[in-house]
MOPAC internal coordinates of N, CA, C and O (Angstrom, degrees):
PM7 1SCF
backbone

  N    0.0000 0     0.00 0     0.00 0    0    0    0
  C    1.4551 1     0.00 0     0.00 0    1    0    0
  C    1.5293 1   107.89 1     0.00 0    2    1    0
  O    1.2310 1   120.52 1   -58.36 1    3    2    1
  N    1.1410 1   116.61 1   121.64 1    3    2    1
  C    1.5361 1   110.36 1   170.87 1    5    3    2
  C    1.5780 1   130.37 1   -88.54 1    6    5    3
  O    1.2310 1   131.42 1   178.92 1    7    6    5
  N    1.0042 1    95.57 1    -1.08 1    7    6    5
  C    1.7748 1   103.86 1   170.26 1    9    7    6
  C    1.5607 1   100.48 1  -131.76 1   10    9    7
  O    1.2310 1   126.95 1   -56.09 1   11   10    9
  N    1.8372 1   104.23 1   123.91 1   11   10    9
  C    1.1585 1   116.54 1   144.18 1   13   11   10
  C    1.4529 1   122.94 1    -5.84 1   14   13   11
  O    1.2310 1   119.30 1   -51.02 1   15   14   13
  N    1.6926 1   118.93 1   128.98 1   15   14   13
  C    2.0903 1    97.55 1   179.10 1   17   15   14
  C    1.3223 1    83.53 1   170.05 1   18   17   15
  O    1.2310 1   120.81 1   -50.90 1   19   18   17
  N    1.6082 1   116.06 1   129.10 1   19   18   17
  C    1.8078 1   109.75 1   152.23 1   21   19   18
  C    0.9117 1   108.31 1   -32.61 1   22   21   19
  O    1.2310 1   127.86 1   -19.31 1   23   22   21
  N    1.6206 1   102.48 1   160.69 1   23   22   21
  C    1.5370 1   128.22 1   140.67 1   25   23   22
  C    1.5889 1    95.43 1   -38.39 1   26   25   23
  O    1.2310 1   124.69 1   -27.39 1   27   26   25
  N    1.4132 1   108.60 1   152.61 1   27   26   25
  C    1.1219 1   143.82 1   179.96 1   29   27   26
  C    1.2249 1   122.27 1  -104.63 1   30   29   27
  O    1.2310 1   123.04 1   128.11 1   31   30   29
  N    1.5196 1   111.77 1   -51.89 1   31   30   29
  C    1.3673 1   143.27 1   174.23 1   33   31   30
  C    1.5688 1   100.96 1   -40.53 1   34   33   31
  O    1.2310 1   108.24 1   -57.61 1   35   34   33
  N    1.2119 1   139.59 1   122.39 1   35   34   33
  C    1.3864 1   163.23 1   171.80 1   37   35   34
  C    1.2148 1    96.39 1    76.59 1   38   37   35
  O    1.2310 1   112.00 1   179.39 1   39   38   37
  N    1.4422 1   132.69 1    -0.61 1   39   38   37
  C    1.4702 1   113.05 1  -147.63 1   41   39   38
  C    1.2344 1   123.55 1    43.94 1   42   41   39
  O    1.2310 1   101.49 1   171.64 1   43   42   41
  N    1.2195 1   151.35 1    -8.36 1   43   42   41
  C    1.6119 1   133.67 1  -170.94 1   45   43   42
  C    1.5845 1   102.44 1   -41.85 1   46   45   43
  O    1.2310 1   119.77 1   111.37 1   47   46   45
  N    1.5638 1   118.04 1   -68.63 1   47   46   45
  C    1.4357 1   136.07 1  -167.83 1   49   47   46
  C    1.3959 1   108.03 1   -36.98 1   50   49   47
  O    1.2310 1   117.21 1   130.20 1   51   50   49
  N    1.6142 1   122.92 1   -49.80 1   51   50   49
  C    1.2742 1   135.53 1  -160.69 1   53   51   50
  C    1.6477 1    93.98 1   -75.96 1   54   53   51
  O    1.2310 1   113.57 1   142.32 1   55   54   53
  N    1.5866 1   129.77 1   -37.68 1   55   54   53
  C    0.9183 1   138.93 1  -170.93 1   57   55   54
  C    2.0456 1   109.91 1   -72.84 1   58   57   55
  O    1.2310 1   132.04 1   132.47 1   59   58   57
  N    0.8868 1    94.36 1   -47.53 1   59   58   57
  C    1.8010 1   104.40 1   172.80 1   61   59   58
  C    1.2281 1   103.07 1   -80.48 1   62   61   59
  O    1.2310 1   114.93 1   166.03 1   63   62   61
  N    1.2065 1   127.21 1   -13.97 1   63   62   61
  C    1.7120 1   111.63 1   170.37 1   65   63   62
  C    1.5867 1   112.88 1   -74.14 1   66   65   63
  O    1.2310 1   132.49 1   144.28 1   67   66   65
  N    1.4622 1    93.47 1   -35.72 1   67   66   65
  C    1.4770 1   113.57 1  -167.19 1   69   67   66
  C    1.2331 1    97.67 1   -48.02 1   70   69   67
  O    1.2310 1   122.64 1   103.54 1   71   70   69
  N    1.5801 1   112.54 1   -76.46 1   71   70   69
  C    1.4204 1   142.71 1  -162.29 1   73   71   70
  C    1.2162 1   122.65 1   -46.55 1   74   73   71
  O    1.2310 1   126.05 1   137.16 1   75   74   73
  N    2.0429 1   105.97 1   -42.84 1   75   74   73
  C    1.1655 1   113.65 1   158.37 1   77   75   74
  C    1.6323 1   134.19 1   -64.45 1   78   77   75
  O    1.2310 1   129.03 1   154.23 1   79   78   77
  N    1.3973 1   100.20 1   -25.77 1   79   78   77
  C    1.2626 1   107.33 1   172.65 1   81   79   78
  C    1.9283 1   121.59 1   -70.52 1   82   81   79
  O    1.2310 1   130.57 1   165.28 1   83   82   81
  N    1.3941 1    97.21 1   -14.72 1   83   82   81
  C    1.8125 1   108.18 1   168.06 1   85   83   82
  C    1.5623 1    99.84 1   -61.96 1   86   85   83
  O    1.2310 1   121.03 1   123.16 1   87   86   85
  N    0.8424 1   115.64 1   -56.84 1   87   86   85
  C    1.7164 1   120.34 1  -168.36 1   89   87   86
  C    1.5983 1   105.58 1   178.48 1   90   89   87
  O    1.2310 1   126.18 1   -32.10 1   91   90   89
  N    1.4983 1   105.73 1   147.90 1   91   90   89
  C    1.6478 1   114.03 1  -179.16 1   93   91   90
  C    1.2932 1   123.22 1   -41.60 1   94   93   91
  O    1.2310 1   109.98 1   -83.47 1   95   94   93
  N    1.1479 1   136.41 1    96.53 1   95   94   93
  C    1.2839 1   139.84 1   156.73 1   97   95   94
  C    1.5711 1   140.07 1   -61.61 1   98   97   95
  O    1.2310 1   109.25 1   -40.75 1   99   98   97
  N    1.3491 1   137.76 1   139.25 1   99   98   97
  C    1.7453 1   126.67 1   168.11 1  101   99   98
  C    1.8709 1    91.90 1  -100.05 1  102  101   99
  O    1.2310 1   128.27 1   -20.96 1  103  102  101
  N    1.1452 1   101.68 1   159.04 1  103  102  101
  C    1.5553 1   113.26 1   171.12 1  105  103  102
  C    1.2554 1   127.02 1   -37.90 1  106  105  103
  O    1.2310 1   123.37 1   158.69 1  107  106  105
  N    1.2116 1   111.15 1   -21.31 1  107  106  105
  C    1.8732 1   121.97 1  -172.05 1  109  107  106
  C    1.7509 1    91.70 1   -79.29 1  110  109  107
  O    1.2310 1   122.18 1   122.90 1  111  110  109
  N    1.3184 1   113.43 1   -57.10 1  111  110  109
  C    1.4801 1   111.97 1   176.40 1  113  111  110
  C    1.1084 1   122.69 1   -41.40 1  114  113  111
  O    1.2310 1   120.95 1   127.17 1  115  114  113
  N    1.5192 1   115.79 1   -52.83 1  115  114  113
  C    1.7259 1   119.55 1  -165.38 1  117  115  114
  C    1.1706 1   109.61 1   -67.25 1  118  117  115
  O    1.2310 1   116.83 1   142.58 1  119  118  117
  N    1.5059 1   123.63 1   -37.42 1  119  118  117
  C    1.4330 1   133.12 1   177.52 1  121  119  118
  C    1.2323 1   109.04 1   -60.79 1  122  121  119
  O    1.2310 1   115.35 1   140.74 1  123  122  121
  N    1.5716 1   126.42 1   -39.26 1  123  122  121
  C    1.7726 1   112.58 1  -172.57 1  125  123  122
  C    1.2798 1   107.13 1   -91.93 1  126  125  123
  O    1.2310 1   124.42 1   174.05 1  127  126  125
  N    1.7181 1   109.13 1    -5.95 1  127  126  125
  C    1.6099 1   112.67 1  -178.86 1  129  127  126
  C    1.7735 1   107.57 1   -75.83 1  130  129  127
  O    1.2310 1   125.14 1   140.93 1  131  130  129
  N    1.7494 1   107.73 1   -39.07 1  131  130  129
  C    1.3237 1   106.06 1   155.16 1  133  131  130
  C    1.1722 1   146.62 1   -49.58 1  134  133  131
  O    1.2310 1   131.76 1   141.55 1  135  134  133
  N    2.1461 1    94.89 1   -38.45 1  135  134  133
  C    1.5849 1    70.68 1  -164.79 1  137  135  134
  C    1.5199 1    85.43 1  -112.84 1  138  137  135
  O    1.2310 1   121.82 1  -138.50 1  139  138  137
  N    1.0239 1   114.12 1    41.50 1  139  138  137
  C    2.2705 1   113.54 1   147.25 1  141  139  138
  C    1.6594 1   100.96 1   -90.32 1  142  141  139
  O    1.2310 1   114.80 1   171.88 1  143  142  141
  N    1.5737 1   127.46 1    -8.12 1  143  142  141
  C    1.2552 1   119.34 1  -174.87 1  145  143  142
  C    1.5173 1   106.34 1  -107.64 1  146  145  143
  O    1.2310 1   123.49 1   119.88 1  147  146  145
  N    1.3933 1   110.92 1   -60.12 1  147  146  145
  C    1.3874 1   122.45 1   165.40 1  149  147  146
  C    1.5310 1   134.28 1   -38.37 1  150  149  147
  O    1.2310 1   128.51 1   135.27 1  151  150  149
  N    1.3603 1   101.21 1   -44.73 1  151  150  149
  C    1.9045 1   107.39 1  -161.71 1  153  151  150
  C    1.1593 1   113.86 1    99.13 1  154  153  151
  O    1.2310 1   120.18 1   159.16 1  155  154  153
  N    1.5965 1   117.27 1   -20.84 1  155  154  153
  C    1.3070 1   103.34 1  -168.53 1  157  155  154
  C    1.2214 1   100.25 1  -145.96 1  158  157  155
  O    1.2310 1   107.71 1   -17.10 1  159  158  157
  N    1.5368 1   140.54 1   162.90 1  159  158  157
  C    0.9479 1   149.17 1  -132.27 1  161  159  158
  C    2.0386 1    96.04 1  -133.45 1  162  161  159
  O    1.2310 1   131.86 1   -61.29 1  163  162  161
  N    1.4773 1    94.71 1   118.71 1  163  162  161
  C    1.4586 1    78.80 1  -170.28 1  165  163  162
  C    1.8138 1   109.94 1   -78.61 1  166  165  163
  O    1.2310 1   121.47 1   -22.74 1  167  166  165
  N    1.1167 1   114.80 1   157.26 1  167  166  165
  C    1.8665 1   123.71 1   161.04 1  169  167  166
  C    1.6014 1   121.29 1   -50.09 1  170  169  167
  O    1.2310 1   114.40 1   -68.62 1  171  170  169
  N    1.2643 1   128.21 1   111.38 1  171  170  169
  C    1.3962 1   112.81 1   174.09 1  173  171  170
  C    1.4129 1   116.54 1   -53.94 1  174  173  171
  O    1.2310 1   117.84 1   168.24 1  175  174  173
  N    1.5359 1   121.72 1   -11.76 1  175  174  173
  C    1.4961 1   113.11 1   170.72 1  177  175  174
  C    2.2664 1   115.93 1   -80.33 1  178  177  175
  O    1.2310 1   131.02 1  -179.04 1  179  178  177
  N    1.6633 1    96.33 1     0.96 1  179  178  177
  C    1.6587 1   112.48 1   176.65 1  181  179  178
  C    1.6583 1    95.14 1   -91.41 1  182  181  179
  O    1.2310 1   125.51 1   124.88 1  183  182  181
  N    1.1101 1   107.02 1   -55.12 1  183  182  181
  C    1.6073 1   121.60 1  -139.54 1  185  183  182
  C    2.0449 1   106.45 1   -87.24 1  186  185  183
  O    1.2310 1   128.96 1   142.04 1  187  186  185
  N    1.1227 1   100.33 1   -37.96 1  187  186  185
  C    1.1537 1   112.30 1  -179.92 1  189  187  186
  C    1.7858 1   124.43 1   -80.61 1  190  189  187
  O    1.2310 1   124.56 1   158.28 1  191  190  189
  N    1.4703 1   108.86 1   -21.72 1  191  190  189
  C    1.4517 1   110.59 1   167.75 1  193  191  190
  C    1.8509 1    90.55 1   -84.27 1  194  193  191
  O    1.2310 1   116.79 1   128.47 1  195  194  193
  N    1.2513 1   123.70 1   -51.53 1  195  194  193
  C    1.5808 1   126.87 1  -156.64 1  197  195  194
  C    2.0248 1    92.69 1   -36.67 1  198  197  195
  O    1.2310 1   132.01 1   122.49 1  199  198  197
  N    1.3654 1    94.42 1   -57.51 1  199  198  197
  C    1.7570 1   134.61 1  -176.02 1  201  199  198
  C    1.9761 1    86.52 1   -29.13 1  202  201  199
  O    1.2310 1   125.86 1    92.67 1  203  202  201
  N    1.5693 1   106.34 1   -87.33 1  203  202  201
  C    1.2633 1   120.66 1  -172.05 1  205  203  202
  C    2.0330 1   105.31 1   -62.47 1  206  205  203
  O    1.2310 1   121.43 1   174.23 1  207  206  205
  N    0.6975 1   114.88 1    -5.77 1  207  206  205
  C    1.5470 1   105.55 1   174.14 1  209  207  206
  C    1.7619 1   123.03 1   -85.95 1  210  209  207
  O    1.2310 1   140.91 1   142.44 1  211  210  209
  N    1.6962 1    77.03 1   -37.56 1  211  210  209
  C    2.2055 1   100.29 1   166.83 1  213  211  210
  C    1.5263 1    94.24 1   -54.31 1  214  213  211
  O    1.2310 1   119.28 1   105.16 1  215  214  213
  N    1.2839 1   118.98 1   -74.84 1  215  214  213
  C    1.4394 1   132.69 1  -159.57 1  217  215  214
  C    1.3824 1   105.44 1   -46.48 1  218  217  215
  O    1.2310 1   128.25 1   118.26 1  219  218  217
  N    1.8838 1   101.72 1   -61.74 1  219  218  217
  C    1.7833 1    77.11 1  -179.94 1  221  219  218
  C    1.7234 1   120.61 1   -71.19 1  222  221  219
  O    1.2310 1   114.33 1   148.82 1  223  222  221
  N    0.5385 1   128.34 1   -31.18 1  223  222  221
  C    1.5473 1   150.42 1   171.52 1  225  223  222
  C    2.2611 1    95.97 1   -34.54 1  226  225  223
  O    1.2310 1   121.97 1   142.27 1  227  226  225
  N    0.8185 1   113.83 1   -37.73 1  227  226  225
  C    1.6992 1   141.01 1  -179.46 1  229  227  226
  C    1.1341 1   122.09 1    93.64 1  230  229  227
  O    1.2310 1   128.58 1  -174.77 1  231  230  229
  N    1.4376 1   101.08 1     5.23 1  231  230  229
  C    1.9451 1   111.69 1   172.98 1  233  231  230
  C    1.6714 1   126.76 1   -47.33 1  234  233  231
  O    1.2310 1   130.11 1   141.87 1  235  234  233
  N    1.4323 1    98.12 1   -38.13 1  235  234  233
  C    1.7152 1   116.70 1   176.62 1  237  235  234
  C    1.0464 1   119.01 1  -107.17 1  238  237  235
  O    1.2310 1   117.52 1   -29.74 1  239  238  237
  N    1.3846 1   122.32 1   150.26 1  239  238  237
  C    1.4634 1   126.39 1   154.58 1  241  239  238
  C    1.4004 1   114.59 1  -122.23 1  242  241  239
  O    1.2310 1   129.16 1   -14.02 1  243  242  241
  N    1.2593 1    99.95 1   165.98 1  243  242  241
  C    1.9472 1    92.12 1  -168.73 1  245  243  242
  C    1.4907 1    77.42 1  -137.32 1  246  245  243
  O    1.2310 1   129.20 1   -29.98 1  247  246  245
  N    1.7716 1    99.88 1   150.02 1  247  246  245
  C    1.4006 1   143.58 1   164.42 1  249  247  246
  C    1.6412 1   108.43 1  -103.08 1  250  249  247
  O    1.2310 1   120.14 1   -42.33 1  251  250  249
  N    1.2179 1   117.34 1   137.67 1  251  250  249
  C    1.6033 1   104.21 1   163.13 1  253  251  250
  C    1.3071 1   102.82 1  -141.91 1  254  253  251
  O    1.2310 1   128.66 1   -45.20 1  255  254  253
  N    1.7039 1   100.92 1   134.80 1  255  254  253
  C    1.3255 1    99.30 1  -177.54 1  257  255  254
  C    1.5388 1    88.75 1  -139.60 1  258  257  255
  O    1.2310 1   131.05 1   -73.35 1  259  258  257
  N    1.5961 1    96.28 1   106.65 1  259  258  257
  C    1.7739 1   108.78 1   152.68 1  261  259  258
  C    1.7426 1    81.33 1    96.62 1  262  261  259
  O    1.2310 1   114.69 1    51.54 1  263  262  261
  N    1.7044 1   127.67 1  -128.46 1  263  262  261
  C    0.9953 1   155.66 1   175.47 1  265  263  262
  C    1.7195 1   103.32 1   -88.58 1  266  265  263
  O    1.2310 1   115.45 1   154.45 1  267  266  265
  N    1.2390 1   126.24 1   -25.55 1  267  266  265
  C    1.6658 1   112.21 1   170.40 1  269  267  266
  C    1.5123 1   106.08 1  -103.03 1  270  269  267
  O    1.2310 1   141.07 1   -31.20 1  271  270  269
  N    1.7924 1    76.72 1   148.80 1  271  270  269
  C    1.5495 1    99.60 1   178.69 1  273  271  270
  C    1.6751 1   109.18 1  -111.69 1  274  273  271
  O    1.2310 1   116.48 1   -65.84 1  275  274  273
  N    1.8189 1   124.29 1   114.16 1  275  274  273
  C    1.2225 1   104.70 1  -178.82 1  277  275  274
  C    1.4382 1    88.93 1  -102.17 1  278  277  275
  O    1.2310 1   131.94 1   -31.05 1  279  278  277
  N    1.4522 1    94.54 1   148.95 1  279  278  277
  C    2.2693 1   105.43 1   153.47 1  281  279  278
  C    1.5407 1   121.29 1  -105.95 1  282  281  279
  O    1.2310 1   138.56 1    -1.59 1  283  282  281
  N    1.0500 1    81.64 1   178.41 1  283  282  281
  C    1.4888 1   103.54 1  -152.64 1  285  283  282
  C    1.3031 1   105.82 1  -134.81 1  286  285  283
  O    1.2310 1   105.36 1   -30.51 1  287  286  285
  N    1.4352 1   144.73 1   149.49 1  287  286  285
  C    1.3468 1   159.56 1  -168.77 1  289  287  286
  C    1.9665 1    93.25 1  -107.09 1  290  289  287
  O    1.2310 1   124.25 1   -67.05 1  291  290  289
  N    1.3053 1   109.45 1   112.95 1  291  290  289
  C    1.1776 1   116.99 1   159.33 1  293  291  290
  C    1.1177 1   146.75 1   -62.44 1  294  293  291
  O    1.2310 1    94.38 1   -64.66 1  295  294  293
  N    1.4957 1   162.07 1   115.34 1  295  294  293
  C    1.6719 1   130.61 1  -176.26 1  297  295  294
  C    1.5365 1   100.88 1   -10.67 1  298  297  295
  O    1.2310 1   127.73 1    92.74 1  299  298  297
  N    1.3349 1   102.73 1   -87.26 1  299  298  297
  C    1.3447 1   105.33 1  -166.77 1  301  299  298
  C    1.2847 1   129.00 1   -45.32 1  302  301  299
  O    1.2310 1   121.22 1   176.35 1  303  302  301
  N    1.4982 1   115.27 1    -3.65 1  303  302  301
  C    1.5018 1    99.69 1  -168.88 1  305  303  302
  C    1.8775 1   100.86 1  -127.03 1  306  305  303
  O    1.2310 1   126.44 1  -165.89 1  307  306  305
  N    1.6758 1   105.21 1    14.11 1  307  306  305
  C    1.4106 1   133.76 1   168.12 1  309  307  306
  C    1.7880 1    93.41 1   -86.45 1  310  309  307
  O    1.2310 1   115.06 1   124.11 1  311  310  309
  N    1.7755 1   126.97 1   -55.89 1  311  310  309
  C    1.2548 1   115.60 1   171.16 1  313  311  310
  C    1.4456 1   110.40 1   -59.69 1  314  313  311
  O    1.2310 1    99.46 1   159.86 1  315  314  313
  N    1.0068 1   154.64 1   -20.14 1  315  314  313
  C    1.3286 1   150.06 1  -129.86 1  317  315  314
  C    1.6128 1    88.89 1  -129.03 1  318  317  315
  O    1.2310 1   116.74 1   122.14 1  319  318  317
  N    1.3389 1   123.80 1   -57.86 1  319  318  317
  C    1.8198 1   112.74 1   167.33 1  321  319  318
  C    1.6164 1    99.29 1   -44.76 1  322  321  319
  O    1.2310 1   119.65 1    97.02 1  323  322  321
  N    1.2197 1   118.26 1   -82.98 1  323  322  321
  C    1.6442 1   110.16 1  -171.69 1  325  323  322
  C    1.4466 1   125.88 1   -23.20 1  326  325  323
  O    1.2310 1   129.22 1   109.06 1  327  326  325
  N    1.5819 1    99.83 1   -70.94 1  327  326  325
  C    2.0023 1    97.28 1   157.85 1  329  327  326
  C    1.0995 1   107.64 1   -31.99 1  330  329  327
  O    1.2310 1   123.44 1   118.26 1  331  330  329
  N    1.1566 1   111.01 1   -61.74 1  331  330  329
  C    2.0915 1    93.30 1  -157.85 1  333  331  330
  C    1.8056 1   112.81 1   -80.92 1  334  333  331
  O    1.2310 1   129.74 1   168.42 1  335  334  333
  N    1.4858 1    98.82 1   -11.58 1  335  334  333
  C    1.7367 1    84.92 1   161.21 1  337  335  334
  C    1.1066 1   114.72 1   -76.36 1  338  337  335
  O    1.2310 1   112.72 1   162.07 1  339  338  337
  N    1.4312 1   131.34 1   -17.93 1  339  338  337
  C    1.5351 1   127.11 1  -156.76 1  341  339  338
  C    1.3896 1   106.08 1  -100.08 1  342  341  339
  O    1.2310 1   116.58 1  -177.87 1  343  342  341
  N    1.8112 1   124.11 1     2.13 1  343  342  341
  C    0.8465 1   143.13 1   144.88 1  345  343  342
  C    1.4558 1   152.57 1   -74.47 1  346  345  343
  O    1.2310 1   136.02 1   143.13 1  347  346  345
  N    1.4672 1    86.59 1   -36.87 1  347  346  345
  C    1.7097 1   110.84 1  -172.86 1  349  347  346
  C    1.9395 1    93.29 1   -89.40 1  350  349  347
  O    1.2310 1   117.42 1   154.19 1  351  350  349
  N    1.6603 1   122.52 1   -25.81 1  351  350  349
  C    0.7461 1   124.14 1   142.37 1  353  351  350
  C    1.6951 1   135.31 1   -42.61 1  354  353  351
  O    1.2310 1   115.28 1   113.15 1  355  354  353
  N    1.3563 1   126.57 1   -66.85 1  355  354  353
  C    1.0849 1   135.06 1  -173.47 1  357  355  354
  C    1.2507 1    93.79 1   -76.61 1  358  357  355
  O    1.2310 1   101.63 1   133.46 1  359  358  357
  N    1.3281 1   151.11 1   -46.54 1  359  358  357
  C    1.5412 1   127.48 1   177.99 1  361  359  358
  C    2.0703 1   120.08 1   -83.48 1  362  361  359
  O    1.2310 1   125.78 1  -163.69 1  363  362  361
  N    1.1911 1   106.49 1    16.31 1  363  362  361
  C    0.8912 1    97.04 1   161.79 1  365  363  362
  C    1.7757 1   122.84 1  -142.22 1  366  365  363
  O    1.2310 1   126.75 1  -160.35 1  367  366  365
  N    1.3538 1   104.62 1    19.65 1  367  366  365
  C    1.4829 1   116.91 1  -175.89 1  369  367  366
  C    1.2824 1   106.91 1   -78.87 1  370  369  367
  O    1.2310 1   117.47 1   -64.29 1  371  370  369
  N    1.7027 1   122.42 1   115.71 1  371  370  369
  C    1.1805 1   135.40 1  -176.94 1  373  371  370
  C    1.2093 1   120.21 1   131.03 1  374  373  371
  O    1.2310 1   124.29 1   152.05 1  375  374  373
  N    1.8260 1   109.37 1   -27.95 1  375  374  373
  C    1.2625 1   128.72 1  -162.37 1  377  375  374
  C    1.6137 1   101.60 1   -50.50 1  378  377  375
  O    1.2310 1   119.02 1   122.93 1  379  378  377
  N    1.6959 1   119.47 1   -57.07 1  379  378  377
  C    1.4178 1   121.36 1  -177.96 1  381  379  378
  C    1.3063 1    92.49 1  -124.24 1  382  381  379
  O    1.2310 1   137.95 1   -42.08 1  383  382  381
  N    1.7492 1    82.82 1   137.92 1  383  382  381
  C    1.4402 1   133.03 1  -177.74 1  385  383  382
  C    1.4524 1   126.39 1   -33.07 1  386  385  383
  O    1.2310 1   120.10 1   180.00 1  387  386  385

């Protein structure tokens, strides 16, 4: 891949970048932010590696305060939403009518 960009693959990543990029989120958020979009409520055994793969990857940053963890959208993972809109765009423009 020559530009920086989540995984693509299920979208989840592209989707928590998104979400995070609305404003800082902890995991409890992203999950009900999904599943008000999804229908379904993702598994912390889905959501929580997706979570740590952004981070190492340098997309996220985490805050912890007490027992919550909020994230944060990184430089890099502010370029890396853009890539993948300019993608999720170009492979799906046309799809609806």
């Amino acid at each position: 891949m020559d530009e920086e960009c989540c995984d693509m693959r299920g979208m989840l990543g592209f989707l928590i970048l998104f979400l995070v990029s609305k404003k800082p989120m902890h995991g409890k958020e992203i999950a009900d932010e999904i599943t008000k979009r999804k229908g379904e409520k993702p598994s912390p055994g889905t959501l929580y590696p997706a979570i740590k793969n952004l981070r190492e990857a340098g997309f996220l940053d985490e805050q912890k305060e007490g027992k919550a963890i909020t994230y944060t959208l990184t430089p890099s993972g502010k370029k890396a939403l853009t890539v993948a809109k300019r993608k999720f765009c170009k492979i799906f423009l046309g799809v609806f009518p």
